[in-house]
C-alpha positions as CSV (number, residue, x, y, z in Angstrom):
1,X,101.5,-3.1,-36.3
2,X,104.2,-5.7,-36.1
3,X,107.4,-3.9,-37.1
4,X,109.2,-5.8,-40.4
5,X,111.9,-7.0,-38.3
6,X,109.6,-9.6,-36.3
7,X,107.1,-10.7,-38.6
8,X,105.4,-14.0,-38.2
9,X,104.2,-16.1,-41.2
10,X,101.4,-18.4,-41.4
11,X,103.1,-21.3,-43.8
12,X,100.4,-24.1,-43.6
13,X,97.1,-24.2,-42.6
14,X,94.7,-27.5,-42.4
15,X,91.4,-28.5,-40.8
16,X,89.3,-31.9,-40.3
17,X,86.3,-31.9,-41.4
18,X,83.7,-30.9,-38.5
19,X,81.8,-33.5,-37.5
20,X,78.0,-33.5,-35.7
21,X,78.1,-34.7,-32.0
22,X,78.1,-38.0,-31.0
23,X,78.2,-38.9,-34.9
24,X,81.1,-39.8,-37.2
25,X,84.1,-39.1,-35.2
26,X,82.6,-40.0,-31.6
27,X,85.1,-42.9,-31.9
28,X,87.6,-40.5,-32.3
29,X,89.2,-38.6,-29.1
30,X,91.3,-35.4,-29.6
31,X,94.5,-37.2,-29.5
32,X,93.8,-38.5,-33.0
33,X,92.0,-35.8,-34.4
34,X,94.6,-33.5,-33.2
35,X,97.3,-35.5,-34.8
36,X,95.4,-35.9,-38.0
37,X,95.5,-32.5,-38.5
38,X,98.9,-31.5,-37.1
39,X,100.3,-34.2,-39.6
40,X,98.5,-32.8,-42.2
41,X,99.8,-29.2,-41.5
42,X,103.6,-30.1,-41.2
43,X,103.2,-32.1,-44.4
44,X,101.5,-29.2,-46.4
45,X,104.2,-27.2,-44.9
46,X,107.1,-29.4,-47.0
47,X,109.0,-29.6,-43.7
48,X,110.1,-32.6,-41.6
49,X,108.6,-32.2,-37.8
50,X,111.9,-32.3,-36.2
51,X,111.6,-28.5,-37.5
52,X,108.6,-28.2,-35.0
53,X,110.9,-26.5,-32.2
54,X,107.3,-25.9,-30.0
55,X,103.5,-27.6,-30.1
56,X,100.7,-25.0,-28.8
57,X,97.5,-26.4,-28.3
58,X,94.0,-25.0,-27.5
59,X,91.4,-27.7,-26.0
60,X,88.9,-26.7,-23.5
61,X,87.3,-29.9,-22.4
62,X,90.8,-32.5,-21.1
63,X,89.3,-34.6,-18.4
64,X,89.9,-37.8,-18.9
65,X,92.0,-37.4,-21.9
66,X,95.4,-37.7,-19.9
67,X,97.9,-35.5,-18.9
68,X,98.7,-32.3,-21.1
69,X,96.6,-32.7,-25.1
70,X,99.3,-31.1,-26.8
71,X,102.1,-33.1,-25.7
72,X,100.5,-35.9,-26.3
73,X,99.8,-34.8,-29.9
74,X,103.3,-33.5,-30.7
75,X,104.9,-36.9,-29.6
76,X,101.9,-38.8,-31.6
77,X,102.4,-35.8,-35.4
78,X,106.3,-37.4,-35.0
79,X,107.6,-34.0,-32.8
80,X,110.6,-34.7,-31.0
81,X,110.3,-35.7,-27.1
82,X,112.7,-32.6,-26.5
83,X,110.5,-30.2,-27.9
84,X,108.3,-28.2,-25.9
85,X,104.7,-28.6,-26.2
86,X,101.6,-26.8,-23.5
87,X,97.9,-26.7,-23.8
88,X,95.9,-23.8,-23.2
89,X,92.1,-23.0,-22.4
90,X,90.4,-20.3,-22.9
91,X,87.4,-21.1,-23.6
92,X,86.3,-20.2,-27.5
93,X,89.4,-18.4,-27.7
94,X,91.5,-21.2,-26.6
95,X,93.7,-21.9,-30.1
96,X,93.0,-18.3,-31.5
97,X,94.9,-17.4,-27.5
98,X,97.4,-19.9,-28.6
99,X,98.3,-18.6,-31.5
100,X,99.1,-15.5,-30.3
101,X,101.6,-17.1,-27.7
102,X,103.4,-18.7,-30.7
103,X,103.3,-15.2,-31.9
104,X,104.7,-13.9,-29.4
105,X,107.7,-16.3,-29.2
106,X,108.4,-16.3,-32.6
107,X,109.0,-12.4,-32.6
108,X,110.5,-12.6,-29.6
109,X,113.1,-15.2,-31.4
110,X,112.8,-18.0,-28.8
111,X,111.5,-19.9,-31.3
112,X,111.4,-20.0,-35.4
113,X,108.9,-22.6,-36.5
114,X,106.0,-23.4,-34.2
115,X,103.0,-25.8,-34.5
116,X,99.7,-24.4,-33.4
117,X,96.4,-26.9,-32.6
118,X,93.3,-26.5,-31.8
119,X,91.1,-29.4,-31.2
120,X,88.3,-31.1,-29.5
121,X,85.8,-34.3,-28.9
122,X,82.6,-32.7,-27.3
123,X,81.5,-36.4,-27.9
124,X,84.5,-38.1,-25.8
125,X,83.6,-35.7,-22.9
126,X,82.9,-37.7,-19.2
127,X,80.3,-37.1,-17.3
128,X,81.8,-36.1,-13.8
129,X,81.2,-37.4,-10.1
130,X,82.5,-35.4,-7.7
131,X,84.7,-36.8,-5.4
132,X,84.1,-37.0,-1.9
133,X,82.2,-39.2,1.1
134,X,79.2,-40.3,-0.3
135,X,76.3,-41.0,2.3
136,X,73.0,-42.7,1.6
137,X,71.3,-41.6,-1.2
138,X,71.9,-41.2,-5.0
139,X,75.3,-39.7,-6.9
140,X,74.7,-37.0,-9.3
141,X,76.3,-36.9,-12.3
142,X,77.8,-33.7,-13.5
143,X,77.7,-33.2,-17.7
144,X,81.5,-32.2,-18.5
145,X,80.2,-30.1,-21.5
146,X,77.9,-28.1,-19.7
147,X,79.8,-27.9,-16.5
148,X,83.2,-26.4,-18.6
149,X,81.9,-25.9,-21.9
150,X,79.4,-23.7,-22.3
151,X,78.2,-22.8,-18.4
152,X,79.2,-19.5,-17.3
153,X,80.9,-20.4,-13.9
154,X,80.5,-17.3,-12.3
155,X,76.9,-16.6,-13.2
156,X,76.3,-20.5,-12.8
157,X,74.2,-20.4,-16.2
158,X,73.7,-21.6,-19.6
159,X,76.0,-18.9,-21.7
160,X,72.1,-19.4,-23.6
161,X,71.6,-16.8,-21.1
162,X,73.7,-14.3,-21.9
163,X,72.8,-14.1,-25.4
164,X,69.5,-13.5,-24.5
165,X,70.3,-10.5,-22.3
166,X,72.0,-9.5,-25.5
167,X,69.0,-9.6,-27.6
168,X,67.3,-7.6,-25.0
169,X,70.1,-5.4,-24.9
170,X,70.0,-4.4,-28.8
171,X,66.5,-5.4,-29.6
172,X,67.3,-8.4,-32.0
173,X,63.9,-10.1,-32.2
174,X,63.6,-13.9,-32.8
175,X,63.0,-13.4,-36.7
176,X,66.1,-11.4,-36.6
177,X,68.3,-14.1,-35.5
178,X,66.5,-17.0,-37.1
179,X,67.2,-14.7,-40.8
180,X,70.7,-14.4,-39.9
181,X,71.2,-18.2,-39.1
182,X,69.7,-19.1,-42.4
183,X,71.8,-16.9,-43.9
184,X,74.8,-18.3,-42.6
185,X,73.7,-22.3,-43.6
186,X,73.1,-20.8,-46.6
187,X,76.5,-19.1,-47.3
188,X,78.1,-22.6,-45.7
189,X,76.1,-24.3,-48.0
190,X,77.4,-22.4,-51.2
191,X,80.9,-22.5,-49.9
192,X,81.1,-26.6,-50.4
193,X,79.2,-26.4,-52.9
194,X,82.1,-24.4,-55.0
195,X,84.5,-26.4,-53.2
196,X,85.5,-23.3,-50.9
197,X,86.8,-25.3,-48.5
198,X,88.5,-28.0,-50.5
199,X,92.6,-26.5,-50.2
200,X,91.7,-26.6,-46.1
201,X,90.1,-29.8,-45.0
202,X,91.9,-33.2,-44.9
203,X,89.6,-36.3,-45.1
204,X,89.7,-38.7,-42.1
205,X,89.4,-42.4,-42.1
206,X,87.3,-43.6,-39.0
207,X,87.7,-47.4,-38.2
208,X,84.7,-49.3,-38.6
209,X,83.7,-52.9,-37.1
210,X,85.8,-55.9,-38.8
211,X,85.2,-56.6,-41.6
212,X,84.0,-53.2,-42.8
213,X,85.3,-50.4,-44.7
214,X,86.7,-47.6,-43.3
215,X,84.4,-44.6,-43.2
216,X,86.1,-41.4,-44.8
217,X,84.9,-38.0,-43.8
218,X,85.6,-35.4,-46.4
219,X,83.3,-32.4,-45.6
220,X,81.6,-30.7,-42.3
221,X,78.2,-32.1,-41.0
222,X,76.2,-30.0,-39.4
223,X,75.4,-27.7,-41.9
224,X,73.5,-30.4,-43.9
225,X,71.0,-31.3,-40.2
226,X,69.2,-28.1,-40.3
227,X,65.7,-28.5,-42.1
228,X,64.6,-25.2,-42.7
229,X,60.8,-25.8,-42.3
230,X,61.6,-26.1,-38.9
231,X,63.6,-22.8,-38.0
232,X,60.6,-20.2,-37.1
233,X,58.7,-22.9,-34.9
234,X,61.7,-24.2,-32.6
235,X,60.9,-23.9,-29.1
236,X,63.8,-21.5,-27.5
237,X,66.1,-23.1,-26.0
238,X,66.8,-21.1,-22.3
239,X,63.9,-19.0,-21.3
240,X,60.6,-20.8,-21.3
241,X,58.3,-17.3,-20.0
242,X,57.4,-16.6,-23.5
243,X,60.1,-14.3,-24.2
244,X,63.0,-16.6,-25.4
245,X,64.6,-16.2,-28.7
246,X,67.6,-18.1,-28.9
247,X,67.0,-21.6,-30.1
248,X,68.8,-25.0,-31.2
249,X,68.8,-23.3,-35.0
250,X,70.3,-20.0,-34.0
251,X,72.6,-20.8,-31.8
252,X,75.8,-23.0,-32.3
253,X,75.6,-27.2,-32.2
254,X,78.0,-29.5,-30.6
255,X,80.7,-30.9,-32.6
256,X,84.1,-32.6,-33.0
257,X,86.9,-31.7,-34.8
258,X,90.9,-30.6,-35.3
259,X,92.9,-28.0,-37.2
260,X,96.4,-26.8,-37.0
261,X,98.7,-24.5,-38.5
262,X,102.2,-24.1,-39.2
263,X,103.9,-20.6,-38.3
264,X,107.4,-19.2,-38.9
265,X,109.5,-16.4,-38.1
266,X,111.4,-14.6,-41.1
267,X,114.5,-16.7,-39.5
268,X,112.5,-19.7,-40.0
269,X,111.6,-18.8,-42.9
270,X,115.5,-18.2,-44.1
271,X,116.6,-21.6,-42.3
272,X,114.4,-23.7,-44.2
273,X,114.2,-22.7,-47.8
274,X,110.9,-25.3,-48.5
275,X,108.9,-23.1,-46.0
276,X,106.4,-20.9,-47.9
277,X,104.5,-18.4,-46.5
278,X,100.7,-18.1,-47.7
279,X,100.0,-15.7,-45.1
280,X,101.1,-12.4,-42.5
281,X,100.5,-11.9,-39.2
282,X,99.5,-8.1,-39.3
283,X,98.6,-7.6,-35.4
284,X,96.3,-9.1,-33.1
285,X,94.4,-8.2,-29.7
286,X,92.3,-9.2,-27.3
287,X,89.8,-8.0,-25.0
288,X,87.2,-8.6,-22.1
289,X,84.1,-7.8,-20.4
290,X,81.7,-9.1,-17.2
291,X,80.6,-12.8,-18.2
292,X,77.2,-11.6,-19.1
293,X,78.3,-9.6,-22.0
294,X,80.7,-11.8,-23.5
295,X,78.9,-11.7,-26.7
296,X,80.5,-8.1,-26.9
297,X,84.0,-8.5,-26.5
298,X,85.2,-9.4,-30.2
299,X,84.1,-5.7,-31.0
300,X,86.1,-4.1,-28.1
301,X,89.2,-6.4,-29.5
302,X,88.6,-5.2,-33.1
303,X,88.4,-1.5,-32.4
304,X,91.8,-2.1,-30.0
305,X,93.2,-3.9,-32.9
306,X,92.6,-1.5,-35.5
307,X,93.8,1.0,-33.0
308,X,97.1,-0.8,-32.7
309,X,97.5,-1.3,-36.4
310,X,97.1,2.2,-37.3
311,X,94.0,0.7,-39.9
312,X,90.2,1.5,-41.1
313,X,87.7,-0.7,-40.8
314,X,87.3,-0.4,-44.4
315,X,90.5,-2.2,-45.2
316,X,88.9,-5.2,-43.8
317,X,87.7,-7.0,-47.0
318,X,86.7,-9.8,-44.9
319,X,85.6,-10.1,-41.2
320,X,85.3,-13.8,-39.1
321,X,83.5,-13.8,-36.3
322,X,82.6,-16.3,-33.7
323,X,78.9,-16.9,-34.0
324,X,78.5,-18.9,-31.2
325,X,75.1,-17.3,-31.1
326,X,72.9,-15.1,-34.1
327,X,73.2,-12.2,-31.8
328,X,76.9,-12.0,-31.0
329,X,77.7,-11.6,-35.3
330,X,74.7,-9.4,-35.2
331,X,75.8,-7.2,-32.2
332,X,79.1,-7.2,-34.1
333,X,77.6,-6.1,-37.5
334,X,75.9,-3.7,-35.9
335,X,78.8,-2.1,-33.4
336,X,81.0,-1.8,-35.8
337,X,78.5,-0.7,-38.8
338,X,80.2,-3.5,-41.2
339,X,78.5,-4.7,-44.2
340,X,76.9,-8.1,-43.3
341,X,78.3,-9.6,-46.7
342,X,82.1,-9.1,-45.4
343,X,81.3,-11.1,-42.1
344,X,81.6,-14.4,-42.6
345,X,81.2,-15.0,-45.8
346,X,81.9,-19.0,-46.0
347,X,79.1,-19.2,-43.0
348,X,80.0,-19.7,-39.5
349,X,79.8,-21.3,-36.1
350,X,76.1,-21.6,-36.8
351,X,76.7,-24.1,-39.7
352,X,80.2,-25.6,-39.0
353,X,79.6,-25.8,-35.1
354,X,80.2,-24.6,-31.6
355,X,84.0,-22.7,-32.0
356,X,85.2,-24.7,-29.0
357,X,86.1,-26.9,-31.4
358,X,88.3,-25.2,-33.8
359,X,88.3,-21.2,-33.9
360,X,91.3,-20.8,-36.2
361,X,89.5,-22.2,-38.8
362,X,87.8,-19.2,-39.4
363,X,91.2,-17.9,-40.5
C-alpha cells in the first residue's frame, strides 16, 4: 500500500475512440492520435501544459514513425521543449508499464504532474526489409506487426500459439471461449448503448479528400464487425490439425487508437488548486513467466498485488483484464475464483481491440 505521504492521483483521464484496422484512422499515425488524446487529457484536467513537468509514453510498434513517440507528442499536446518526455515498450503492458514509472517519480517527488500515453497505428506499421547485401534472387518482406507485435521472439511463433497451449493447459474447449467472447461483445455492446463510455472518449475529425467533410469518429469499431452467426464455424486461426480453438472471434483484432491520462502528486495537487483528483493510485505490481505462459502472468501480479496491499480479493468490485485471447480472462476467472460478472464488465480487448493499442483504457 502506498503510504499517505506519497500518494499519486489520477486527475484526468481520456481515450480516442478505437478504430478497426486499416479503417477510419489508417490516415492517422500515432503522432496525431497520441496528441489528440494528450490534448484532450490536459484540457479535462483544467491545467495549462506548461504544468506537464514529464511525457511517458507506451507504443510498441515505432519504426518509421521517427525518433522517440512521446517527445514528439509532448512538443505536438503544447509541452514545453525543456520537459522531459521517453517512450517505453513493453509489449501489452507498454502504457500500463509507463504509468507505473510516472508513479514512481511522482512519489519519489522528482516530479508533481506527469502526462501518461499510450498509443498506436497497427495500420501505419511498415513492412520491413532487412538490411544487408542482397544477391540474386527475390527480397522478403518482413510484416512489422507480426514480427514485433504479436510474434513471440523467443519461441519465433504466433503468441496464437501460446493461448492454445493454454487451452490445453486448463481444458477450455472451443465453445468455452467462443461463449466468453460473445459475452464480452455483448457487455461492449450494452456499455455504448447506455452511453458507458461517453465521459472517456473524445471524438476525432479525420481529414477527408477536398472538398469533403471531415469524418468524425465518436465511438469504437470493432465491436459492431462481429456477426454472430458466424462465431461457432470460424476456422481457428493457428493450428490447422483439427485441434485449434482460438479463432479471429475469440481472440483480439487489430486496431488503432490513443488515450492519456493526467497524474499528480499531493504536491501537485496543492500547487495547482484547478487539479482534481477523480481517482487513487492504491498499489500496483507486476509479474512474469516463460513466453509460453504469458497468458498467466496478470494472475501472478494480482495475487503479488493484493499481497503488497494488505487486501482480499473480495474488495475488488471490479476486475480489468487484458483479453488479448478468451483463454487468458478465462484462466484469470478461473485462478483467481472471481465472479465472471466483476471482470470486465464494459467488455474487453475482444470487442475494443488488441491492448497494444491502449491498455490503460481499461482503467
Amino acid at each position: 500500500m502506498i503510504a499517505q505521504n506519497l500518494q499519486v492521483f489520477i486527475v484526468s483521464a481520456v481515450r480516442t475512440p478505437i478504430a478497426s484496422f486499416r479503417s477510419t484512422f489508417s490516415t492517422l499515425s500515432s503522432i496525431e492520435l497520441g496528441s489528440i488524446a494528450s490534448c484532450a487529457a490536459i484540457k479535462r484536467a483544467n491545467i495549462n501544459s506548461d504544468i506537464i513537468e514529464e511525457v511517458i509514453t507506451g507504443s510498441v510498434l515505432t519504426a518509421g514513425v521517427g525518433q522517440n513517440v512521446s517527445r514528439q507528442i509532448a512538443l505536438k499536446s503544447g509541452v514545453p521543449e525543456y520537459r522531459n518526455a521517453f517512450t517505453v515498450n513493453k509489449v501489452c503492458s507498454s502504457s500500463l508499464k509507463a504509468m507505473h514509472l510516472a508513479t514512481q517519480s511522482l512519489m519519489l517527488g522528482t516530479r508533481d504532474v506527469v502526462l501518461v500515453v499510450g498509443v498506436e497505428s497497427m495500420s501505419q506499421t511498415p513492412f520491413y526489409l532487412a538490411r544487408g547485401e542482397n544477391g540474386y534472387g527475390d527480397v522478403k518482406l518482413v510484416d512489422g506487426i507480426q514480427r514485433d507485435g504479436i510474434c513471440d521472439a523467443l519461441l519465433n511463433q504466433p503468441m496464437g500459439l501460446c493461448a492454445e497451449k493454454t487451452a490445453k493447459d486448463y481444458g477450455f474447449t472451443r465453445e468455452d471461449q467462443d461463449n466468453y467472447a460473445l459475452k464480452s461483445y455483448e457487455r461492449a455492446e450494452k456499455a455504448w448503448t447506455n452511453r458507458e463510455f461517453a465521459a472517456e472518449v473524445v471524438e476525432v475529425n479525420v481529414r477527408q479528400r477536398k472538398g469533403s467533410p471531415d469524418l468524425v469518429i465518436k465511438e469504437d469499431e470493432e465491436y459492431k464487425r462481429l456477426i454472430k452467426e458466424k462465431v461457432s464455424i470460424l476456422a481457428p486461426a493457428f493450428l490447422k490439425d483439427g485441434t485449434g480453438t482460438i479463432t479471429a472471434a475469440n481472440a483480439s483484432s487489430l486496431n488503432d487508437g490513443a488515450a492519456a491520462i493526467v497524474l499528480a502528486s499531493k504536491v501537485g495537487l496543492t500547487q495547482n488548486s484547478t487539479l482534481k483528483p477523480i481517482a487513487k493510485i492504491v498499489a500496483f505490481a507486476e509479474s512474469g513467466r516463460l513466453p509460453i505462459d504469458f497468458t498467466i502472468a496478470p494472475v501472478d501480479a494480482v495475487k503479488l498485488l493484493l499481497k503488497q496491499s494488505n487486501m482480499s480479493k473480495d474488495e475488488i468490485a471490479r476486475w480489468e483484464v487484458n483479453e488479448a485471447f478468451s483463454v487468458t480472462a478465462l484462466a484469470f476467472i478461473q485462478s483467481l475464483d472471481l465472479d465472471p460478472a466483476k471482470v470486465n464488465a464494459r467488455g474487453g480487448p475482444l470487442p475494443w481491440g488488441i491492448q497494444l493499442v491502449v491498455q490503460e483504457r481499461e482503467l
